[in-house]
VEXDRENBA-995650 format. One line per 10 residues: number of its first residue (from 1); their letters; for each residue y, x, z of C-alpha. Coordinates in nm, 4 decimals. Each point is the difference from the previous one (the first is absolute). Example, Ala and Ser with C-alpha at 12.3 -4.5 7.8 and 13.67 -1.06 7.14 Angstrom:
1) AS) -0.4500 1.2300 0.7800; 0.3440 0.1370 -0.0660
//
This chain:
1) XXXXXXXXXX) 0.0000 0.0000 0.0000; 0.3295 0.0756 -0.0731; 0.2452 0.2156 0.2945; 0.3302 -0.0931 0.0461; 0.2559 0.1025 0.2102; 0.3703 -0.0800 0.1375; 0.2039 -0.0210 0.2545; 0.3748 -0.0809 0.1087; 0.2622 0.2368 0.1910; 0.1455 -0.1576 0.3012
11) XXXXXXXXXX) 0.3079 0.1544 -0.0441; 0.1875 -0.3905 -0.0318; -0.1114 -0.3273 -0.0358; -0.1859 -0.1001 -0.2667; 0.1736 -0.1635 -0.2825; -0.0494 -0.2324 -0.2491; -0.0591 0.3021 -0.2639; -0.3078 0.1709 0.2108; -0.1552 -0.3494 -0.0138; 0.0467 -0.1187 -0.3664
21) XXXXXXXXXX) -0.0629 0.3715 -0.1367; -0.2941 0.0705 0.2509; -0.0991 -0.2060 0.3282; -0.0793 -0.3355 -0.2102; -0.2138 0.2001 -0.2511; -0.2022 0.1669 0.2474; -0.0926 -0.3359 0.1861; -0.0722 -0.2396 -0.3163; -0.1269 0.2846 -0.2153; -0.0883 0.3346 0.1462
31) XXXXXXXXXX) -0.1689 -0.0791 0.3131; -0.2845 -0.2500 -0.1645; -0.0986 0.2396 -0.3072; -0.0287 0.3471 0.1865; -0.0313 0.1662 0.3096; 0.3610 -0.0233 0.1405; 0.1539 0.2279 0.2510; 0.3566 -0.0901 0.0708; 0.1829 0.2305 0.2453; 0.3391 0.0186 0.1750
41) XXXXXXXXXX) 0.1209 0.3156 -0.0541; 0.1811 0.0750 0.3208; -0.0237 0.3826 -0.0257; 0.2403 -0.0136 -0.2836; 0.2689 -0.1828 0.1818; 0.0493 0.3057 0.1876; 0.1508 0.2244 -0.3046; 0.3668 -0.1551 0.1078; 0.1900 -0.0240 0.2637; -0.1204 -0.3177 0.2069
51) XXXXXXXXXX) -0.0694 -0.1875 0.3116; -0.3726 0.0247 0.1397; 0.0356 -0.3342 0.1802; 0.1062 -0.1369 -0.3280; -0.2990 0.1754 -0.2060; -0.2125 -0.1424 0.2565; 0.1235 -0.3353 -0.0467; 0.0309 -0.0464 -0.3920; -0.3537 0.1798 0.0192; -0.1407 -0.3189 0.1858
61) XXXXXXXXXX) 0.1993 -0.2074 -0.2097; -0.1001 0.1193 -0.3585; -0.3677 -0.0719 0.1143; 0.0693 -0.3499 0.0888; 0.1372 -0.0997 -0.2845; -0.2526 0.1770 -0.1981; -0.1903 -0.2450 0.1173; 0.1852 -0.3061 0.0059; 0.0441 0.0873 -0.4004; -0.3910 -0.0247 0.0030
71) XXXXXXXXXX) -0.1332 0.3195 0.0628; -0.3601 -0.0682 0.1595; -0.1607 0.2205 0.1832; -0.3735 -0.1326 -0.0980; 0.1196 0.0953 -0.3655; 0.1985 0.3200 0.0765; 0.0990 0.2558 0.2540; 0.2947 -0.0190 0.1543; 0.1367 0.2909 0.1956; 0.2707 0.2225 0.1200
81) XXXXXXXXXX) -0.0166 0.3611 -0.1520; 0.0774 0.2215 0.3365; -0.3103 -0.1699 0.1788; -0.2251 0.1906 -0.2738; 0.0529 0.3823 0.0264; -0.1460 0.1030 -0.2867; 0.3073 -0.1145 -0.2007; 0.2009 0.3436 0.1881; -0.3612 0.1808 -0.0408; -0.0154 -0.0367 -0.3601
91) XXXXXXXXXX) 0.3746 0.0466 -0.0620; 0.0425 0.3611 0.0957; -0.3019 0.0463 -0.1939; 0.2008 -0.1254 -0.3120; 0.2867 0.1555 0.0905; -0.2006 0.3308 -0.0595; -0.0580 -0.1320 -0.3656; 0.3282 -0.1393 -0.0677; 0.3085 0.2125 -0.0998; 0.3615 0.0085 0.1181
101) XXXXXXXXXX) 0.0986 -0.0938 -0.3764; -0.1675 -0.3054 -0.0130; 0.1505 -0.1314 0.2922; 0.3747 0.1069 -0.0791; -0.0386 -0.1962 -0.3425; -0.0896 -0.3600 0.2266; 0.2209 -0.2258 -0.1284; 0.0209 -0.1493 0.4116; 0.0081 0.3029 0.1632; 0.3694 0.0907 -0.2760
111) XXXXXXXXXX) 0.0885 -0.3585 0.0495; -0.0644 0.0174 0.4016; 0.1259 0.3410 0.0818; 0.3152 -0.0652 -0.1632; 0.1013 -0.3012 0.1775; -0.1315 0.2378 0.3500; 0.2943 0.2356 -0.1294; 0.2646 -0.2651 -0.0749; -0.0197 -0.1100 0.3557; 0.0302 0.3611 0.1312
121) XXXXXXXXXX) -0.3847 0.0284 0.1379; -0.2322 0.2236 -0.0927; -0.3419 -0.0336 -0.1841; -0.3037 -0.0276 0.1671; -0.2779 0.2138 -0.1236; -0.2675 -0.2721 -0.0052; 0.2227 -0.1964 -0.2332; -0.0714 0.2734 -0.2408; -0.3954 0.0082 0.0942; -0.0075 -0.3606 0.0752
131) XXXXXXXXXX) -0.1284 -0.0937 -0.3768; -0.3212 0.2385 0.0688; -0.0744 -0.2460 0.3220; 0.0319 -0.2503 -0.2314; -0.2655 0.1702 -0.2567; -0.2452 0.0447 0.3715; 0.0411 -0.3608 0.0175; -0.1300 -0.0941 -0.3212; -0.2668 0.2510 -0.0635; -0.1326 -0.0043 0.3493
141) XXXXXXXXXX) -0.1591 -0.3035 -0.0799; -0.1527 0.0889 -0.3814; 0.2513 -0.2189 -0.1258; 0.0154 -0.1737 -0.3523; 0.3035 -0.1489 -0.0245; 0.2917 -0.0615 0.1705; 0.1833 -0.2904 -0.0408; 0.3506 0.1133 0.0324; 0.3899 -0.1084 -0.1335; 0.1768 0.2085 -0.2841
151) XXXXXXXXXX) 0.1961 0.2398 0.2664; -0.3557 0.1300 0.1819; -0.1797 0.0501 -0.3728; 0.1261 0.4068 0.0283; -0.1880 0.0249 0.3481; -0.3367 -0.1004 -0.1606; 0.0557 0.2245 -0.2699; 0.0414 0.2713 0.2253; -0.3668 -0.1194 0.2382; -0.1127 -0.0100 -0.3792
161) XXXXXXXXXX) 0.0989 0.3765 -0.0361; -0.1033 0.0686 0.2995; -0.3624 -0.1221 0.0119; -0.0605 0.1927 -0.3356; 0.1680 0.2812 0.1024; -0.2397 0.0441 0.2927; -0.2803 -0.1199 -0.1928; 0.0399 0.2508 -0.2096; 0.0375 0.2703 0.2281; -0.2628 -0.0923 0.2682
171) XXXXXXXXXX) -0.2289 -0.2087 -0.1303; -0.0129 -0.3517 -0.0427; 0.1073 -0.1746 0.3059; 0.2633 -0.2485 -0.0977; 0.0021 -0.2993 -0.2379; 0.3453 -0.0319 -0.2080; 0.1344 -0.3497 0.0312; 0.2719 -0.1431 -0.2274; 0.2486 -0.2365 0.0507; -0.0109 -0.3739 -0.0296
181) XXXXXXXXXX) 0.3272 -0.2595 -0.0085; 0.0798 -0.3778 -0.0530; 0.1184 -0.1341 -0.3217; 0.3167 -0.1497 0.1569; 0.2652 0.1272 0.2543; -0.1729 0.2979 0.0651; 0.3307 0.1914 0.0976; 0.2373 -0.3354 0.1473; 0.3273 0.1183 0.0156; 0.3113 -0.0495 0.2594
191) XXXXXXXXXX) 0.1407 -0.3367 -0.0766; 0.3604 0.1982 0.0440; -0.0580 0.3190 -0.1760; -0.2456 -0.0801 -0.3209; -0.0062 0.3654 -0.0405; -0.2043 0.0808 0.3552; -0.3244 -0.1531 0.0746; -0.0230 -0.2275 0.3187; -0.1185 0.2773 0.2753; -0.0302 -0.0326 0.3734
201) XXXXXXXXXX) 0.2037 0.2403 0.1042; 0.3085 -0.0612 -0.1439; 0.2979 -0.0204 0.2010; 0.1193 -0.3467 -0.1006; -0.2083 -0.3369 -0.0327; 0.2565 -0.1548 -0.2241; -0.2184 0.0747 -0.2594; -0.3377 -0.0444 0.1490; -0.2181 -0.3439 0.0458; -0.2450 0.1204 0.3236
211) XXXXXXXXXX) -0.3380 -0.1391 0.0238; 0.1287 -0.1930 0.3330; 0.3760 -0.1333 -0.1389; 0.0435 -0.3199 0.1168; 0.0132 -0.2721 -0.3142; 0.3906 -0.0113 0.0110; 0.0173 0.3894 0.0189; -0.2047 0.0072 -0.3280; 0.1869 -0.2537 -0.1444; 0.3301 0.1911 0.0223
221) XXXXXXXXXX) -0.1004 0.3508 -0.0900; -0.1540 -0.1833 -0.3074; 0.3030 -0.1801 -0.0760; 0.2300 0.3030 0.0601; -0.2189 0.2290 -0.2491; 0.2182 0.2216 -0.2427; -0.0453 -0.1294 -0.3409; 0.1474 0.1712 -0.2804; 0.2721 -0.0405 -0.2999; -0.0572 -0.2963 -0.2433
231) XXXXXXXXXX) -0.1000 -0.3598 0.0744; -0.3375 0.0294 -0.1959; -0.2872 -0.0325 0.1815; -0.2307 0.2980 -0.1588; -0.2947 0.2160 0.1192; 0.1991 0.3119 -0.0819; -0.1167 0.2900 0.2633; 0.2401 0.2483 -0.1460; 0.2577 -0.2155 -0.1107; 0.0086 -0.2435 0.2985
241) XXXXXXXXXX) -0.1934 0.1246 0.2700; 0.1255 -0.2533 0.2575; -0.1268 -0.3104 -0.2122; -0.3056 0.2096 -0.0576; -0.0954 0.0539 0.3565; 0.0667 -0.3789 0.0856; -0.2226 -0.1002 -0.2747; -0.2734 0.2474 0.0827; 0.0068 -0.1502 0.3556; -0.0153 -0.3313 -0.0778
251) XXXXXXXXXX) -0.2857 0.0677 -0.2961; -0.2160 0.1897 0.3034; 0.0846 -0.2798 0.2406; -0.1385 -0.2562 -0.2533; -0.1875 0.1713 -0.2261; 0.2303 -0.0312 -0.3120; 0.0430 0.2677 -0.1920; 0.3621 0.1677 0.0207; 0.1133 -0.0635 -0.3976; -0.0807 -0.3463 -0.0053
261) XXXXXXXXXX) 0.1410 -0.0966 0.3092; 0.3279 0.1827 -0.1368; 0.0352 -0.3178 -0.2594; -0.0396 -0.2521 0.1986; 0.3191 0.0294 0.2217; 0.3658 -0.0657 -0.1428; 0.1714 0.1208 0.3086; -0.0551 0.3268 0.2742; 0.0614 -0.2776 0.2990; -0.3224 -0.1896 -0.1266
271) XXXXXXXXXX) -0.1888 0.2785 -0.0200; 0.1072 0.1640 0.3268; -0.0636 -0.3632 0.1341; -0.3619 -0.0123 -0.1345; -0.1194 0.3649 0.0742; 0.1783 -0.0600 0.3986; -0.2962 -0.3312 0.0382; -0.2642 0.1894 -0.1762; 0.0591 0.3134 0.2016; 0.0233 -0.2689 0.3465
281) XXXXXXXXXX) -0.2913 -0.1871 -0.0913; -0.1896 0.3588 -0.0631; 0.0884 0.1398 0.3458; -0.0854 -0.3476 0.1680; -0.3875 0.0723 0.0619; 0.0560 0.3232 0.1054; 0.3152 -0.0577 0.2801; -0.2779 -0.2787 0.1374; -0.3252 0.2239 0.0344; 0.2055 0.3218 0.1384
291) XXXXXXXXXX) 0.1837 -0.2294 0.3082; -0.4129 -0.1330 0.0485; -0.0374 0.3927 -0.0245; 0.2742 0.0575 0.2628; -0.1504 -0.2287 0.2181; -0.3521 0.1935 -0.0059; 0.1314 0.3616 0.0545; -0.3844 0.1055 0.1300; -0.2045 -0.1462 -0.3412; 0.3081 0.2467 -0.2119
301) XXXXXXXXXX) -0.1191 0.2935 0.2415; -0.3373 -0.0359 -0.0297; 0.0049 -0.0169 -0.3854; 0.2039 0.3293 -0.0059; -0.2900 0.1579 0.2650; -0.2911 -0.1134 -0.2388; 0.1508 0.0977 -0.2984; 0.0928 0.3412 0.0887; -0.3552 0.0556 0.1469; -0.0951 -0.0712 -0.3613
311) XXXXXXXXXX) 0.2076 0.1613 -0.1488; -0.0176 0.3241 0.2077; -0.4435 -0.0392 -0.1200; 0.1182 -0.0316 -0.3218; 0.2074 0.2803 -0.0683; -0.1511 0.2567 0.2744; -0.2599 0.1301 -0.2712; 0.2295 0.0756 -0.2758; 0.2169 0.1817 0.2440; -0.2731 0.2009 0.1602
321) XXXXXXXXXX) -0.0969 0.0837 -0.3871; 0.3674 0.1106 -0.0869; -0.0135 0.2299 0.2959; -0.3790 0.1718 -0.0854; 0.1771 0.0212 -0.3464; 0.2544 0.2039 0.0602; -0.1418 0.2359 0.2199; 0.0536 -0.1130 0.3814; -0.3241 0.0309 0.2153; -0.1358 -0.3551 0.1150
331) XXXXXXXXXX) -0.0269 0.0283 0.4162; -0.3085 0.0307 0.1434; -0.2258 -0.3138 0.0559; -0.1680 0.1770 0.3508; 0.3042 0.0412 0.2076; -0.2783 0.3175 0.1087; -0.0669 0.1077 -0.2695; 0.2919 0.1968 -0.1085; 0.0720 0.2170 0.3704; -0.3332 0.1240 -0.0195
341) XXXXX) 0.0544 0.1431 -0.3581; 0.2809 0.1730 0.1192; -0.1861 0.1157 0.2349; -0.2169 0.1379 -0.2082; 0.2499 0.1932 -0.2280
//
């Protein structure tokens, strides 16, 4: 069967954008025709300045509303990536494989440590590593594909590289997975800036619908969305990115398709209208199942326990075989054994 993996950086809350261009796909799709790990990925909320309480928090968070979008854990395993060591084990590991070139030329690490710089702070070294964690993630697990939005397709590339790299060198150890995205709004962008794709961590909300917006909070960054020049209602994602990203949230929301729906509307308030309800009515199931969630903080804490017992089974071996690969010594199996060697010598 078919391996996938993913997972979501509690670095924010989670927006509209992770669960159109990701979430929704792994619970309808992913986790019913493979063998699903999803993971939050709390070690790499650590490569910026941030709160621990906080990390903590939106940690707990993501992974209820993973659920409450219909992640189940009969189907899939559900987990948080610092409860399964062999995600640091197998990093360093990579990071003896990977070169300081490749991670200079990550598009997030230029994008990242620039903004770090504007603000006057300085640049943490694992946000240079951090996309090498990110390969350890995926190929701990003998991965196939990873289901992923248009911004994260670089960091599979580079687990790609990696895994034949080491291959290559050391024998075969790793599989190479590929890449896998939706057909529609796999990269949703800020309602206020067209230009910048709807991320967690941004400073302002203006711009972002959050999984848990109230109704009339949706309604209103909808309805306040930066359109473009021109009256025309056109699926033009050069030309009119604005329009485009409306349509190509409403044509996710009701599985349209983005071109057609651009015909149908004579006006941007009808549209904005439209895509606002669809959007509502899409975030509706989930808002109810995660305050059931809330209510049952135990059931979220023992999913997270069993899955990363599962996980840690599952990727243990292909760990322990990166390691014999490369040259480390495995320890000892009789804790005796190995004193009375030495002795011996």
């Amino acid at each position: 069967m078919t391996r996938v993996f993913s997972g979501v950086k509690p670095t924010g809350h989670l927006t509209l954008g992770n669960y159109l261009g990701a979430i929704r796909q792994w619970a309808a799709v992913d986790q019913h025709r493979s063998d699903a790990l999803f993971c939050v990925v709390d070690l790499h909320a650590l490569t910026v300045d941030h709160d621990p309480a906080r990390v903590r928090r939106l940690s707990r968070q993501a992974a209820t509303l993973l659920l409450a979008a219909g992640l189940d854990p009969q189907l899939c395993t559900l987990f948080v990536q610092s409860h399964v060591d062999e995600h640091a084990r197998l990093s360093y590991v990579l990071e003896c494989v990977a070169t300081d070139g490749e991670m200079r030329r990550m598009i997030q690490y230029k994008e990242k440590a620039a903004r770090e710089r504007e603000r006057g702070g300085s640049v943490r070294l694992s946000l240079l590593t951090y996309p090498v964690l990110m390969a350890a993630d995926i190929l701990a697990y003998g991965t196939d594909e990873v289901p992923v939005g248009d911004d994260q397709t670089q960091h599979v590339e580079l687990a790609r590289d990696l895994a034949v790299r080491f291959n290559q060198r050391y024998g075969h150890t790793f599989v190479v997975p590929k890449a896998t995205r939706p057909p529609v709004a796999s990269r949703v962008m800020n309602l206020q800036d067209p230009m910048s794709k709807m991320g967690k961590s941004d400073d302002s909300g203006s711009g972002i619908v959050y999984l848990l917006d109230e109704p009339d909070v949706v309604r209103k960054k909808v309805m306040r969305a930066v359109t473009d020049s021109g009256r025309d209602v056109v699926y033009d994602p050069e030309g009119r990115p604005g329009v485009a990203n409306l349509l190509e949230i409403l044509a996710a929301c009701t599985g349209g398709n983005p071109g057609a729906l651009g015909g149908v509307y004579e006006s941007y308030g009808a549209l904005k209208k439209d895509t606002a309800d669809a959007v509502v009515e899409v975030l509706k199931p989930v808002q109810a199942r995660h305050k059931e969630l809330c209510a049952d903080p135990v059931y979220v804490e023992g999913v997270l326990r069993d899955g990363a017992e599962k996980a840690r089974a599952m990727a243990r071996p292909t760990v322990d075989a990166a390691y014999r690969a490369i040259g480390l010594l495995e320890p000892s199996s009789d804790p005796v054994a190995e004193p009375v060697l030495n002795a011996a010598r």
